[in-house]
C-alpha positions as CSV (number, residue, x, y, z in Angstrom):
1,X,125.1,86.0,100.2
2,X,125.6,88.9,102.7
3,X,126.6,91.8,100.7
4,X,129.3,94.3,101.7
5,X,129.1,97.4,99.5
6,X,131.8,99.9,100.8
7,X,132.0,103.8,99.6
8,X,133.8,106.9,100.6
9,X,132.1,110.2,102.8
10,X,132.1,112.3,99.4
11,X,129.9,109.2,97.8
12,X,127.4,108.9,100.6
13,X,127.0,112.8,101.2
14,X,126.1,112.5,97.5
15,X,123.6,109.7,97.8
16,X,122.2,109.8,101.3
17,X,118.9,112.7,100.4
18,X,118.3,110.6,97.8
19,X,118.6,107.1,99.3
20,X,116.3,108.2,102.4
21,X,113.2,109.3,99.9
22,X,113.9,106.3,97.7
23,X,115.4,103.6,99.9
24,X,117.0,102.2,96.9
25,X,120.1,102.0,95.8
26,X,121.8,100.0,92.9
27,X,125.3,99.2,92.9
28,X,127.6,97.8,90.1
29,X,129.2,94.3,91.3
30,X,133.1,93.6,90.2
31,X,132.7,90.9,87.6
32,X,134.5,88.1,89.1
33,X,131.7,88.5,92.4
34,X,129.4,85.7,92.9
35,X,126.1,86.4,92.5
36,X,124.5,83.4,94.1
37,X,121.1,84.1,95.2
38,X,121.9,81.9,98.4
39,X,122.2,83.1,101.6
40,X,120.6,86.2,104.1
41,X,120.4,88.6,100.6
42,X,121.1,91.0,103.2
43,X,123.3,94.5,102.5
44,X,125.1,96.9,104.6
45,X,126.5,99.8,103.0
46,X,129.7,100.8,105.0
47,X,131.3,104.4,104.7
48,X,135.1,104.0,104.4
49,X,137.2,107.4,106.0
50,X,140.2,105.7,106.7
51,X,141.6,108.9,104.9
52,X,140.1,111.2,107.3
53,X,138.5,113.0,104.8
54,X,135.6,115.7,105.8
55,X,132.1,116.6,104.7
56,X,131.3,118.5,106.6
57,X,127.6,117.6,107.2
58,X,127.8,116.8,110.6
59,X,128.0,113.1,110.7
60,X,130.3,111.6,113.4
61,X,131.3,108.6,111.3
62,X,132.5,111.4,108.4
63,X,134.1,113.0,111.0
64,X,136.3,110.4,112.8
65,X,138.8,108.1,110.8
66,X,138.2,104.3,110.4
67,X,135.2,102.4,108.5
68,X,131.5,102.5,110.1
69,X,128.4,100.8,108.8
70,X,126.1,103.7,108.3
71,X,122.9,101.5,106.5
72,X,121.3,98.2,105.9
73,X,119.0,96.8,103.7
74,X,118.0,93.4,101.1
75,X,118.9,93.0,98.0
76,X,115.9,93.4,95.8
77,X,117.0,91.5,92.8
78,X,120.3,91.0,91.0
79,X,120.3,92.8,87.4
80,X,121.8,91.4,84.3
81,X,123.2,94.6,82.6
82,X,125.3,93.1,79.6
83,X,126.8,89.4,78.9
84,X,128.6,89.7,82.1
85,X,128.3,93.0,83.8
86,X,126.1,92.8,87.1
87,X,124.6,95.1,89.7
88,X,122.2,94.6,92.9
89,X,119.4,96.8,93.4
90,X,119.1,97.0,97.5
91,X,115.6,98.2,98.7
92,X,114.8,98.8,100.9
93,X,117.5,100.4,102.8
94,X,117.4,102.1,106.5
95,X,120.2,104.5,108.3
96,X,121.1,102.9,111.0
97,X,120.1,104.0,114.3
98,X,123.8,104.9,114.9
99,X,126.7,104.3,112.7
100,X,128.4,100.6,113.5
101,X,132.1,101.0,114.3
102,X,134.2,98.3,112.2
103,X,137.9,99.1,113.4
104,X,139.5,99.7,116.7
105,X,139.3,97.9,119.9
106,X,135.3,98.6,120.1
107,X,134.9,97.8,116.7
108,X,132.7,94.5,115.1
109,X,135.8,93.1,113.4
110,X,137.8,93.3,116.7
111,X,134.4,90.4,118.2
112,X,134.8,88.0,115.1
113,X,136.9,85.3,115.1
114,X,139.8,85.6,113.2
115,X,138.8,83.5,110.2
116,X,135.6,85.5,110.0
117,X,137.2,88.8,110.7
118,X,139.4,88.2,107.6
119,X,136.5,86.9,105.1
120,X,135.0,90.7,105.8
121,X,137.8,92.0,105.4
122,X,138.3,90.6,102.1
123,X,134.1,91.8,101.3
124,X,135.6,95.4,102.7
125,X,138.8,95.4,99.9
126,X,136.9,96.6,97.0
127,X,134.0,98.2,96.1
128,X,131.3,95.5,96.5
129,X,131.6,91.8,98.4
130,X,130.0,89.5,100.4
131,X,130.8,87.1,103.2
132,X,129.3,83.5,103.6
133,X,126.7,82.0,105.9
134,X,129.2,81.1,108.8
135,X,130.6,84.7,108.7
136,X,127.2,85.8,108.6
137,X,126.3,84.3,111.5
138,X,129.4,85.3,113.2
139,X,128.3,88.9,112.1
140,X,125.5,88.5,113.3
141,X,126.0,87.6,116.8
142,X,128.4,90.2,116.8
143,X,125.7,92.7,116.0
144,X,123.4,91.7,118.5
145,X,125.8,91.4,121.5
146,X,127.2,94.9,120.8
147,X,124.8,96.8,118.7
148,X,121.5,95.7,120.2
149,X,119.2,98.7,118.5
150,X,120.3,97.3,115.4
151,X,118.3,94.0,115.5
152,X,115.2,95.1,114.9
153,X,116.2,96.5,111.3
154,X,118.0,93.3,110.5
155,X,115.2,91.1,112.0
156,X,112.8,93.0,109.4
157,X,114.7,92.7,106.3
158,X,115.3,89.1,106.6
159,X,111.3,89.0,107.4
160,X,110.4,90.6,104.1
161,X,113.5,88.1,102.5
162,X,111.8,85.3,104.0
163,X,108.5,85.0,102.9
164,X,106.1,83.1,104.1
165,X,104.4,80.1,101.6
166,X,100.6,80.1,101.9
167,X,99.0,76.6,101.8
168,X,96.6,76.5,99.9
169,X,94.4,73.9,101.5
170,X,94.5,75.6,104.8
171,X,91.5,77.9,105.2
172,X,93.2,80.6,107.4
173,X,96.3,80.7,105.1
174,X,93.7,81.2,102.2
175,X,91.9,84.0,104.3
176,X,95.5,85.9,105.1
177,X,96.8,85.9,101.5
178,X,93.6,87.6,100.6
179,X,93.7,90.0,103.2
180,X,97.5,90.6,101.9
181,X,96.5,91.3,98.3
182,X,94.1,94.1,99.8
183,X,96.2,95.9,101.8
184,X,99.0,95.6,99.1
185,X,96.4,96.3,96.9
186,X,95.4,99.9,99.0
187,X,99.6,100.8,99.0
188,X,99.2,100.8,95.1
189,X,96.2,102.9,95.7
190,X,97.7,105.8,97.4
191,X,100.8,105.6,96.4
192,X,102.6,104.2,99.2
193,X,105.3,101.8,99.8
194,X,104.2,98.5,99.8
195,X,107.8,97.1,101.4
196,X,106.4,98.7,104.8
197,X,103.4,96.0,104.8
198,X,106.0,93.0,103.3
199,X,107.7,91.8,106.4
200,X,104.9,89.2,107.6
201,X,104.9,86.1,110.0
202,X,101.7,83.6,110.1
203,X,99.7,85.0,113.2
204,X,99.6,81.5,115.9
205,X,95.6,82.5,116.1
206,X,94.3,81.3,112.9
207,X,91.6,83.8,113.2
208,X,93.7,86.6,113.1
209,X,93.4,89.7,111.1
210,X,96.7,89.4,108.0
211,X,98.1,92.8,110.1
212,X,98.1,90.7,113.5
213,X,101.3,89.2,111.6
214,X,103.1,92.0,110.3
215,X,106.7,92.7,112.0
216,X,106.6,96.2,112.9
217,X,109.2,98.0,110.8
218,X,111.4,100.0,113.5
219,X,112.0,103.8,113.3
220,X,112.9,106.3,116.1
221,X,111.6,106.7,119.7
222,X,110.9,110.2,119.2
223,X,108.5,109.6,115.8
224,X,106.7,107.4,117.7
225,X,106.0,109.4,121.1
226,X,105.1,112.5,118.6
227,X,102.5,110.3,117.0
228,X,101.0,109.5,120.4
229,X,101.2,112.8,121.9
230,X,99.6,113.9,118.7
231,X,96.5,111.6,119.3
232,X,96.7,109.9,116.1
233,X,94.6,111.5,114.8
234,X,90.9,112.2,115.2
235,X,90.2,109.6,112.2
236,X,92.0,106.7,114.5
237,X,90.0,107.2,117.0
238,X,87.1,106.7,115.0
239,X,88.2,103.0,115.0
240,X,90.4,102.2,117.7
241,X,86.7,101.8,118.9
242,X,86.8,98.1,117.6
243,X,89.8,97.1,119.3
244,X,87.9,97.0,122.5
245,X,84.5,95.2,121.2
246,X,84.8,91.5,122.7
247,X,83.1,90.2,119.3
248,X,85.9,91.8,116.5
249,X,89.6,91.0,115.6
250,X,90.8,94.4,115.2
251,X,94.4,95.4,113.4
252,X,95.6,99.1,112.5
253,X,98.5,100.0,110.4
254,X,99.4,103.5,109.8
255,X,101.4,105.0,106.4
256,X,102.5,108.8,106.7
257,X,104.6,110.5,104.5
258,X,106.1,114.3,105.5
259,X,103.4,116.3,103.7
260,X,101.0,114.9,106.0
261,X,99.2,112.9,104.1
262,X,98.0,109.6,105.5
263,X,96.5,106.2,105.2
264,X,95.0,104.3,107.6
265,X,94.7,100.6,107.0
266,X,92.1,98.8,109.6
267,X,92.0,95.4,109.1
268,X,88.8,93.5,111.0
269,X,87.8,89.6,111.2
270,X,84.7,88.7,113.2
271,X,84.2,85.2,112.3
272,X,86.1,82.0,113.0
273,X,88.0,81.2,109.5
274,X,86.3,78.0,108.9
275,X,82.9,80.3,108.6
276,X,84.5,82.7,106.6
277,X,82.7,84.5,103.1
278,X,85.8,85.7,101.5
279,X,87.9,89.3,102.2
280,X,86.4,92.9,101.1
281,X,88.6,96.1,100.4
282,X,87.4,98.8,100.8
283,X,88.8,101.7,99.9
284,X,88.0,105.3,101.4
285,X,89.2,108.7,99.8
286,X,88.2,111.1,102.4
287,X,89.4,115.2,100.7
288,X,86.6,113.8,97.9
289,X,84.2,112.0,100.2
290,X,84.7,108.9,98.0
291,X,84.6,104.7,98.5
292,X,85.3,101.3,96.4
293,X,84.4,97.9,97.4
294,X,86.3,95.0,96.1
295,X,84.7,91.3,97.0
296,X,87.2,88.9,96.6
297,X,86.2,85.3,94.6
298,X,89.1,82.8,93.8
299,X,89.4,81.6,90.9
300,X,90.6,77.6,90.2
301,X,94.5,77.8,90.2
302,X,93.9,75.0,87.0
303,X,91.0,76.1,85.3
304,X,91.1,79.6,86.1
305,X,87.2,79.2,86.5
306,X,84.3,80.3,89.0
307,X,81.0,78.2,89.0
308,X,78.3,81.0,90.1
309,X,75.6,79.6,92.6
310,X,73.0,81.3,94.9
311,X,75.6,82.7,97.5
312,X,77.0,84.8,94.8
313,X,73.9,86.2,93.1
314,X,72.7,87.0,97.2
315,X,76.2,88.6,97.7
316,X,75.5,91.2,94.3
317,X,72.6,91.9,95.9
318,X,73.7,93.3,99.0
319,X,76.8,95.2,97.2
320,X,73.9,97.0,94.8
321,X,72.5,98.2,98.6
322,X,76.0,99.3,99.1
323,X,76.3,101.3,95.9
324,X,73.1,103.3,96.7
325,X,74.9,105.1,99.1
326,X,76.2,107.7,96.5
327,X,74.6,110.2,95.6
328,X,74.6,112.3,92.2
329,X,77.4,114.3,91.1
330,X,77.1,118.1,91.8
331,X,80.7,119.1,91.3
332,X,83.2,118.6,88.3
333,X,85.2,116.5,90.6
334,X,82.5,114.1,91.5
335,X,81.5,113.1,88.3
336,X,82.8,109.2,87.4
337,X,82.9,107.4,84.5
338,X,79.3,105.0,85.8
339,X,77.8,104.9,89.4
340,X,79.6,101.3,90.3
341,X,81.1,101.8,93.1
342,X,81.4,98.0,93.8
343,X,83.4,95.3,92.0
344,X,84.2,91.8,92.3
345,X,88.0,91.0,91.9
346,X,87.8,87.0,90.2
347,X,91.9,86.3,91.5
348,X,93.8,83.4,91.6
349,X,97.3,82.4,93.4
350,X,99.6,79.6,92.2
351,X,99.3,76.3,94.6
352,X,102.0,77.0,97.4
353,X,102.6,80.2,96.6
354,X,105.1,82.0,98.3
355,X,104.6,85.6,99.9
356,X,105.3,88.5,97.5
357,X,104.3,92.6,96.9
358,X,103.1,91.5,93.6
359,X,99.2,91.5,93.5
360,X,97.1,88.5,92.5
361,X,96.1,88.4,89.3
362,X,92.7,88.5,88.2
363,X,89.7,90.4,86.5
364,X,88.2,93.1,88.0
365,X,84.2,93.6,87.2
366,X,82.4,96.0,88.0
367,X,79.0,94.9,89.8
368,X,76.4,96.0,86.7
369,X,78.8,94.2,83.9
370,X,79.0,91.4,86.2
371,X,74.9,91.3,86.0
372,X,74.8,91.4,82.2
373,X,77.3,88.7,81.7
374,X,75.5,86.3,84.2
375,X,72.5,87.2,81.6
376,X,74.4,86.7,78.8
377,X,74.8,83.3,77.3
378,X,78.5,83.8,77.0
379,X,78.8,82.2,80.8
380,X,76.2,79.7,80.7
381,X,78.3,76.5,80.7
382,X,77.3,73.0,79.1
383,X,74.5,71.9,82.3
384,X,73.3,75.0,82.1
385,X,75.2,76.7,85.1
386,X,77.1,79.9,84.9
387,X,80.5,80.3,84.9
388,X,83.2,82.7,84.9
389,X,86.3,82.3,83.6
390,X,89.5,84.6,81.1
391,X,87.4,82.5,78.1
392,X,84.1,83.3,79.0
393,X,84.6,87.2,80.0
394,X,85.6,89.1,76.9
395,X,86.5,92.1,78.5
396,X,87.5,93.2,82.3
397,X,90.2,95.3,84.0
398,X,93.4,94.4,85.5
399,X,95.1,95.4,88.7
400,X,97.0,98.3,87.1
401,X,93.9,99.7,84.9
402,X,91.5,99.3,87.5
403,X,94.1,101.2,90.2
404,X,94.7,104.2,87.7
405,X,90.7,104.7,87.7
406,X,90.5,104.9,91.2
407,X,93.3,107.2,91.9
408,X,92.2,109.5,89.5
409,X,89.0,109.9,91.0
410,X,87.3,108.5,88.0
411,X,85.2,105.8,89.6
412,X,83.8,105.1,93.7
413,X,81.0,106.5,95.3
414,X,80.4,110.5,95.6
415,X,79.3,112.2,98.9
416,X,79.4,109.4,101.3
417,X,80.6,110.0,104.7
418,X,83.6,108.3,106.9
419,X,80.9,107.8,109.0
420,X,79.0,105.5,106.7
421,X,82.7,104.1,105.8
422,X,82.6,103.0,109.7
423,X,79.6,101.6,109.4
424,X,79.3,99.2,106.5
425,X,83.0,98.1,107.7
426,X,81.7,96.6,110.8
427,X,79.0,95.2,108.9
428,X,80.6,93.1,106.2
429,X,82.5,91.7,109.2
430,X,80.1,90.7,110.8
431,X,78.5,89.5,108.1
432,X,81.2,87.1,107.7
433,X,83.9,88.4,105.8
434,X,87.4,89.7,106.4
435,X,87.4,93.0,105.9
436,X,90.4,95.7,104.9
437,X,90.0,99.1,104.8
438,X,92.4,101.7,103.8
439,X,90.9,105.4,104.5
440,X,93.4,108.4,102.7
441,X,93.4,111.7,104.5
442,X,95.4,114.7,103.1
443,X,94.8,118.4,102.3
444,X,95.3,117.7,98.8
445,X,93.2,119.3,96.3
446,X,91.7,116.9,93.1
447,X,94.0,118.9,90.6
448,X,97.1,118.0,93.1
449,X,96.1,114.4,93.4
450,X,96.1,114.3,90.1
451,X,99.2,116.3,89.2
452,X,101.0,113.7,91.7
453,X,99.6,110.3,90.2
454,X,100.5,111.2,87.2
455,X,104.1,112.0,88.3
456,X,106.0,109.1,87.7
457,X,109.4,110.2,88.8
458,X,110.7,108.9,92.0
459,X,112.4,112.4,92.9
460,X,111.4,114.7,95.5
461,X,109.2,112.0,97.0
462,X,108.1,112.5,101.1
463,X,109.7,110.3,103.4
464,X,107.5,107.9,104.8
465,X,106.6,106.7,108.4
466,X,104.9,103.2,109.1
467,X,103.6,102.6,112.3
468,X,100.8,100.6,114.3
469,X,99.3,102.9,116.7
470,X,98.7,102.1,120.8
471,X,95.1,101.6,121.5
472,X,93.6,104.6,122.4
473,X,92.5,105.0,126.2
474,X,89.9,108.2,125.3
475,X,86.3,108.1,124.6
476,X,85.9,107.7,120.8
477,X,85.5,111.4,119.5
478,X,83.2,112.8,117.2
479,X,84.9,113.1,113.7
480,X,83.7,116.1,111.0
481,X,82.7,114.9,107.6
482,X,84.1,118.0,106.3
């Protein structure tokens, strides 16, 4: 389905500061509507001033009569809310560049055939409708030929409604949808919104970094010429470096919200697939001077088991190297629950399975439980081998439990530099594994990252802007560790 919701000026002057911080909207659906899930699963939210009724806000759709699609978005999910009521929940929504005229001799409906133009006009007669796959495409073509700027926003909605399935007996598939449930994973991290990294399309060079395939999410000309005339940033230029060395597969995506806080995703590959160790995340919280490390290991779909060998015990090794890089706590701030730094995330993905912002499950460890348990005769398996599996491993954390400690500071490295962050990321690539870094910059105080994590309401959130930044042409500049 291709979901019409239609409301009045007085309903979207109500909604709109809340829609642009949320990007979500839920909307009841008449009870005789079909809520097949078939279809594009696309909405557009149309403001109706037929009546020529007046905000007074300045809009030029709420100021001229006739109907005008003013956003567009997917439907998240449809919502049961009794034995028969139902609702949509669209998210994530975007303004549209300029409000779509439906009515008049310019308008979309006066381009659709007449058989299309009427099944609209039947979604346009109540509240909430939707038009088929034909009209759709009619729609559609409509758009494009006459409201070109609009594409982009519909080509990355039905990106993030599309997903891609990752097969799981392709190497480079197996390589992307770990490098996915990092950089989802670093969204959760920081608090941003993982829908900005969920429109994705399988890269053609199968060594490819997973942000080589994500379909840039649009926003205005003028956000994106004030991030390049603002240099980016000194911490970009730290590593646009590595777009330019001949032996590294480099990818940056940029998440800023309106305070100015910032994360920085670099996402590096600088081995062929086939030769691949497995994906790190690394996370870098630069106000407290702070790193995790997450090594990936899959777990068996079936058995939901890992057989431990020589690789492994040679990869703890080198993480423990990694960990030494903190230092001791000086400051009420740096103090964390135990020095691990590093952990090993055991995961596992269902055969085939499609593309979603949910994170893999699996058990988080840190590296020095993961040394007693390979002690412990709890793992040792009937030949004598070790093993780790959910029966073996009596305690561990999950995705939620382990991202709470993080983003309260309570466990990662203290007083490490984001030049040492630079370092061991180029390392671990070429060491052999994918690598995907996020690196948090604010002016944030510890009290006011904490006061914000543990504020769950959705109000009076910053407005976001995703972007992937234009290679650098300047020198790389030095970057203060302070």
């Amino acid at each position: 389905m291709t979901y019409i919701v239609t409301l009045t000026p007085s309903q979207i002057a109500k909604n709109e500061p809340d829609w642009l911080i949320t990007q979500r909207f839920t909307k009841a659906l008449p009870t005789e509507l079909d809520t097949s899930p078939e279809g594009t699963r696309l909405a557009f939210l149309v403001c109706d001033n037929r009546a020529g009724s007046s905000v007074g806000n300045g809009r030029k759709e709420f100021s001229e009569r006739g109907r005008f699609i003013i956003l567009v978005g997917s439907v998240l999910r449809i919502n049961t809310v009794g034995p028969v009521d139902r609702s949509i929940t669209i998210e994530p929504m975007r303004s549209c560049p300029e409000a779509v005229p439906l009515d008049g001799p310019e308008g979309i409906l006066a381009a659709l055939p007449s058989a299309h133009r009427a099944a609209v006009e039947q979604a346009l007669s109540g509240s909430a409708g939707y038009c088929g796959t034909e009209t759709w495409q009619a729609l559609r073509a409509a758009l494009r030929e006459n409201h070109p700027e609009l594409t982009p926003y519909i080509d990355w909605l039905l990106a993030q409604l599309n997903p891609v399935v990752f097969r799981p007996d392709d190497a480079a598939d197996r390589a992307w949808q770990e490098q996915k449930d990092a950089a989802d994973s670093l969204t959760r991290l920081t608090d941003f919104p993982h829908s900005s990294l969920a429109a994705w399309d399988r890269p053609l060079n199968r060594d490819d970094t997973y942000l080589a395939g994500l379909v840039p999410e649009p926003f205005e000309q003028s956000l994106i010429d004030h991030d390049v005339r603002a240099g980016l940033g000194n911490m970009s230029q730290l590593f646009d470096g590595w777009r330019r060395l001949s032996d590294v597969l480099c990818d940056i995506h940029v998440l800023e919200d309106s305070t100015g806080r910032r994360l920085e995703i670099v996402n590096v590959n600088a081995t062929p697939v086939e030769n691949r160790l497995g994906t790190d995340m690394i996370y870098y919280h630069h106000p407290t001077h702070s790193f995790v490390l997450v090594q990936y290991k899959r777990l068996d779909p079936r058995g939901k088991e890992y057989r431990v060998d020589k690789q492994l015990r040679g990869q703890m090794d080198r993480l423990e190297k990694v960990s030494q890089l903190s230092r001791e706590p000086a400051r009420p701030h740096e103090w964390r629950l135990a020095r691990d730094s590093c952990f090993l995330k055991f995961a596992y993905w269902r055969d085939s399975a499609t593309s979603s912002s949910d994170l893999a499950h699996g058990m988080y460890l840190p590296l020095s439980y993961a040394r007693v348990l390979l002690d412990d005769d709890c793992t040792r398996g009937e030949r004598g081998g070790r093993i780790i599996s959910y029966e073996r491993v009596g305690r561990y954390l999950v995705s939620s439990e382990f991202t709470d400690l993080v983003k309260l500071g309570m466990i990662g490295t203290v007083g490490t530099s984001v030049e040492q962050l630079r370092d061991l990321g180029l390392q671990r690539a070429r060491e052999g594994y994918s690598v995907v870094m996020g690196l948090e910059t604010s002016e944030e105080t510890p009290r006011a990252r904490t006061t914000r994590v543990r504020n769950r309401s959705s109000k009076n959130r910053p407005k976001v802007t995703s972007y992937s930044p234009p290679t650098a042409q300047e020198p790389l500049a030095d970057v203060p560790d302070s």
